[in-house]
N, C-alpha and C positions, 0 to 999 in steps of 0.2 A: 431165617433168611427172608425178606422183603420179597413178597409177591411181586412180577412185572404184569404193566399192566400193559394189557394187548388192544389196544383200538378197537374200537366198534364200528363193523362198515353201515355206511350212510344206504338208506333205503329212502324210494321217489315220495313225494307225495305229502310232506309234511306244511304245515301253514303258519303263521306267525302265530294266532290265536290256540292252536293245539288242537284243533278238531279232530287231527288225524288220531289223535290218541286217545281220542272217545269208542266207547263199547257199547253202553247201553245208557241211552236208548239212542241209536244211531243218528247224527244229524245236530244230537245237542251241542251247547258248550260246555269246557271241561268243571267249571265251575259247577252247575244245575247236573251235570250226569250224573250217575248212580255208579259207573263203574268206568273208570280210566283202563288203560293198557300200561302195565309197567313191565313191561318186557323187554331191555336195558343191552339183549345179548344187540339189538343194532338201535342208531337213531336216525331220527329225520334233519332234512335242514335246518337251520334257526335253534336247535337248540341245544344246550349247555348241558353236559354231564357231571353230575357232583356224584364224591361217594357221603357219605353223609355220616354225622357225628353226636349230636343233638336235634333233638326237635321238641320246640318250644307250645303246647298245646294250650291253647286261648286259654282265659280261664274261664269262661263260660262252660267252655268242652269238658275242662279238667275238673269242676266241681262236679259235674253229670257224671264224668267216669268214679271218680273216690267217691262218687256216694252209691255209685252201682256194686262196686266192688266191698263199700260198708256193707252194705247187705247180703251182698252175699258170700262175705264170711262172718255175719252175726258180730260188725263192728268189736271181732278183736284183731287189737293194734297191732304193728311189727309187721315180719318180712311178708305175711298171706297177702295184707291188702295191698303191697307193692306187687305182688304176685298176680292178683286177680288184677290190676291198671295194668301190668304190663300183660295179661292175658286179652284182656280188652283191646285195647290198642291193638297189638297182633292180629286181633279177628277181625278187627274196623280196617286195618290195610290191606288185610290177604282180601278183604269177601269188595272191597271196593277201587284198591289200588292206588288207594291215596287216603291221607288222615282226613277223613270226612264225616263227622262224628251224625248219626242219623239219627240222632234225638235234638240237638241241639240246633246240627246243621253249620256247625260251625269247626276250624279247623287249626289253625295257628301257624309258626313259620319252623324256617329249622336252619341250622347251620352244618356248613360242609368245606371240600375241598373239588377245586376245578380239576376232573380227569381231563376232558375232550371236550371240545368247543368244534362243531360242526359246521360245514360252511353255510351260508345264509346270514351270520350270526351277524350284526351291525354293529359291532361295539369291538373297540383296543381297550377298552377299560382294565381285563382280565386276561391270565396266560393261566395255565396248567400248572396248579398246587396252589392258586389264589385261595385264601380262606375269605370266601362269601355267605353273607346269609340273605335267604331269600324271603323280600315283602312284600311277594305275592301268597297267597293264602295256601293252605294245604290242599285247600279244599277244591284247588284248582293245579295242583303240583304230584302228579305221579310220584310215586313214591313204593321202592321195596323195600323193608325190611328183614333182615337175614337173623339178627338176634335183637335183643333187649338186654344191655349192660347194668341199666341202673336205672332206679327209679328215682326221681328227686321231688318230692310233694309239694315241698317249701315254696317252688320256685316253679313251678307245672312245666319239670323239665322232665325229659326220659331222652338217655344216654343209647346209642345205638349203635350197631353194624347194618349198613344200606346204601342203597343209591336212590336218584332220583335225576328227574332230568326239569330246566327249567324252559319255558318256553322263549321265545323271542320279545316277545310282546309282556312278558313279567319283568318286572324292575328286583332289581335285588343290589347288595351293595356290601363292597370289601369293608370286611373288618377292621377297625382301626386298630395301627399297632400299640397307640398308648393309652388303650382300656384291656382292663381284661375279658375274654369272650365271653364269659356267662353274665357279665354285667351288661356289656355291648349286646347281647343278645335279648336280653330281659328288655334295654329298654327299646330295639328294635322293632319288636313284638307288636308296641303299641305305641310304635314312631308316629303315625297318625294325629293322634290325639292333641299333640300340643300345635304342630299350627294350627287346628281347626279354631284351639282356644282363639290364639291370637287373630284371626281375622274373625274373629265376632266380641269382642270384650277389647273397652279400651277404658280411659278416664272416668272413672264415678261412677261406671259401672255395679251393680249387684249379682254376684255369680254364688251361683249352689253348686254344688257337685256329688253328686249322691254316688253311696261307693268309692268316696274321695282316699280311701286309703289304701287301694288295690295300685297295679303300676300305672295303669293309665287315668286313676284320679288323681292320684299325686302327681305327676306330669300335667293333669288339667291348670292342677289349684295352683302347680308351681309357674306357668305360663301367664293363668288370669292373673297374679299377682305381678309380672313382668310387664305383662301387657296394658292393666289397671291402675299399675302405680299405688302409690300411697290413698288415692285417694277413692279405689275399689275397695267394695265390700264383699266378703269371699266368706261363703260360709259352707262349712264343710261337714257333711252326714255320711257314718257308715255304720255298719251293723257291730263290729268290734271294739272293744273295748281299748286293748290292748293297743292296737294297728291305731286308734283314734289318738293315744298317748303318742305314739312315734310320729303322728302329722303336727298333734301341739306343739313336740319339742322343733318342728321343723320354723314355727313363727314366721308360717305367709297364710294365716287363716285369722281371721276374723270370728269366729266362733266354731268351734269344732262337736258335734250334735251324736251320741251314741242316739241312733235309733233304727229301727228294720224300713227298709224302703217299699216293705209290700203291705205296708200302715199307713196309706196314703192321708188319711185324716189327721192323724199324730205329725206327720212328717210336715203338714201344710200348717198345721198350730205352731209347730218349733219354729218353720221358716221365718212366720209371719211375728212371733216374736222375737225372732234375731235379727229382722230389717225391719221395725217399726212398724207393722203390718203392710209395708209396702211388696213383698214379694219380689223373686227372683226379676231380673233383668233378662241372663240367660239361667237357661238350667243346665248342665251337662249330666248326664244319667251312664256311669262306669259300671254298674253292678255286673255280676255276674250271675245273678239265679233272674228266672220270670216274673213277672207280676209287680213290674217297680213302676209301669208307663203310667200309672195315675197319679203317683208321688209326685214324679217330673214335670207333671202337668197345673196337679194343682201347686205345686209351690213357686209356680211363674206368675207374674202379673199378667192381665191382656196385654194383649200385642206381644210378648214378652217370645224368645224363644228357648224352644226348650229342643236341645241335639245329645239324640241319642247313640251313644258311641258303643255300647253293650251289645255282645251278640246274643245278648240272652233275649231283647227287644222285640214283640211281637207286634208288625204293623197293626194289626186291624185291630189289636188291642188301644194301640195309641192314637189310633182316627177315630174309630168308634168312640174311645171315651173321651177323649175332648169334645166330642160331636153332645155329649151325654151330658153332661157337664155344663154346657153352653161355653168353654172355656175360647174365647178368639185368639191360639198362639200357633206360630210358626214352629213348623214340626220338621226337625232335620233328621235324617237318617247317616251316621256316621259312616266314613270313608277310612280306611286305612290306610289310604294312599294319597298325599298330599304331595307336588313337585318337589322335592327339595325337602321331604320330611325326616329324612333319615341324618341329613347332615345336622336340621334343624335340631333335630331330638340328641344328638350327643352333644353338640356345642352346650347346651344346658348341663347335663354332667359335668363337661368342663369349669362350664362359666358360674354354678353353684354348689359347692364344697358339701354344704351340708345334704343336697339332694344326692349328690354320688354316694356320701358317708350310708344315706340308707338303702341306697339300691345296691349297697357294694354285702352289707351286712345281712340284708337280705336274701339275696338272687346272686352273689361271687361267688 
């Protein structure tokens, strides 16, 4: 028999930004806090009740947690290491109250269903049993969970029983009915990425993309190639072999590079002989482990920009070493939120067969 579900009465005091649902250290914002309030039995104005179904964990986060849980079942495979991620995760939401991952610092998004929509809330957009995902970060998105159904590696998903609430002031956006939701989801994640491409890469451009074969460099490489035209040079580096075969079969890269992007010397040789030693135009840097911001750096020209969309990215590694370097390039700091990025990012699904074919085979 189908639980009913009983309202939540609305308690004073709540703000667009979610301050009220800050703990520790009082005062903060829910982003930089250490510890949200996910305490769901009531809500504040402005915001939106999901119970929740998936949550899609960066992969920055998701490689930090499967390699913590390698070790500490002595890297043997099967149901332990899905046991020990999903014991992880558990202890990262009970001890913070949101996916907030304290190594990485980074969190990812997650998908649900609308219970309650609380007054305050400025948007008809949504009624009660809309399936939304939200693309605002976790890391800023209270969050309970009740169980861990499934672990999925493949695709840095994990299946759940929970709720969460979103704030006013976080953008999130109904699931489209003709994708499937782990697809819609996957390339949700890292909606971001591809308008950043298109407003910096156009005509005769030269684009890198390091990590180019994770979802949000193939979303790079598949935008610089829309935005570049035929007559962009797009050259594409990842650590994988495999993953490097499924971007060649995709035929929007100009040369496709196996190499580690924390070989920043190696990486700046390959660039520089796949553009006539002229070097990147932009760089875009998707990796997901530390220690790539010198790759991205040296394989730009001066003046050249190099936008780091990775939440693996450490600032003062990438100011200091350009600083070190004498390198003169413009340094972006990736956004995951661009106006319009989330319509942006499926219409490309749609509008390119072969991109859906592998984020379907992938991450469906």
């Amino acid at each position: 028999m189908k639980a009913v579900f009983v309202h939540r009465p609305i308690s004073p005091g709540g703000d667009a930004y979610g301050t009220h649902r800050v703990v520790v250290p009082p005062g903060a914002m829910p982003q930089p806090a250490w510890r949200l309030d996910n305490d769901f039995s009531r809500l504040f104005a402005g915001e939106v009740l999901l119970t929740v179904d998936v949550v899609n964990v960066d992969a920055a986060s998701f490689a930090q947690i499967e390699g913590q849980a390698r070790t500490a079942c002595g890297e043997v495979e099967g149901g332990a290491i899905d046991d020990e991620i999903a014991h992880i995760f558990l202890r990262t939401v009970s001890d913070r109250g949101k996916q907030h991952n304290p190594v990485t610092g980074s969190g990812g998004m997650l998908v649900g269903s609308v219970l309650q929509i609380a007054p305050g809330t400025e948007t008809d957009a949504i009624s009660p049993g809309d399936r939304i995902a939200t693309l605002a970060s976790l890391t800023l998105t209270p969050l309970r969970v009740d169980r861990v159904r499934a672990v999925r590696r493949a695709s840095a998903q994990i299946d759940v029983d929970g709720e969460a609430v979103v704030f006013a002031s976080a953008p999130y956006a109904r699931l489209p009915g003709d994708l499937p939701e782990r697809l819609a989801l996957a390339a949700l994640d890292v909606a971001g990425a591809a308008p950043q491409v298109a407003r910096k890469v156009g005509p005769g451009s030269t684009v890198v993309v390091l990590g180019a074969a994770g979802k949000s460099g193939i979303l790079c490489v598949a935008q610089a190639r829309r935005s570049g035209g035929a007559s962009a040079r797009i050259v594409a580096i990842d650590a994988s072999a495999r993953a490097a075969d499924e971007l060649r079969a995709l035929g929007l890269c100009d040369a496709v590079i196996v190499a580690d992007a924390r070989d920043p010397l190696a990486v700046r040789r390959m660039v520089l002989d796949a553009t006539g030693g002229a070097g990147a135009d932009v760089t875009f840097s998707c990796v997901n482990v530390p220690d790539a911001e010198m790759a991205a750096i040296l394989a730009t020209r001066e003046r050249g920009v190099v936008y780091f969309f990775a939440m693996s990215t450490s600032f003062t590694k990438a100011a200091l070493g350009a600083e070190g370097v004498g390198r003169d390039v413009d340094l972006f700091v990736g956004s995951g939120f661009a106006r319009g990025h989330a319509d942006h990012t499926l219409a490309m699904l749609r509008d390119m067969p072969e991109l859906r074919t592998l984020f379907e085979r992938r991450y469906a």
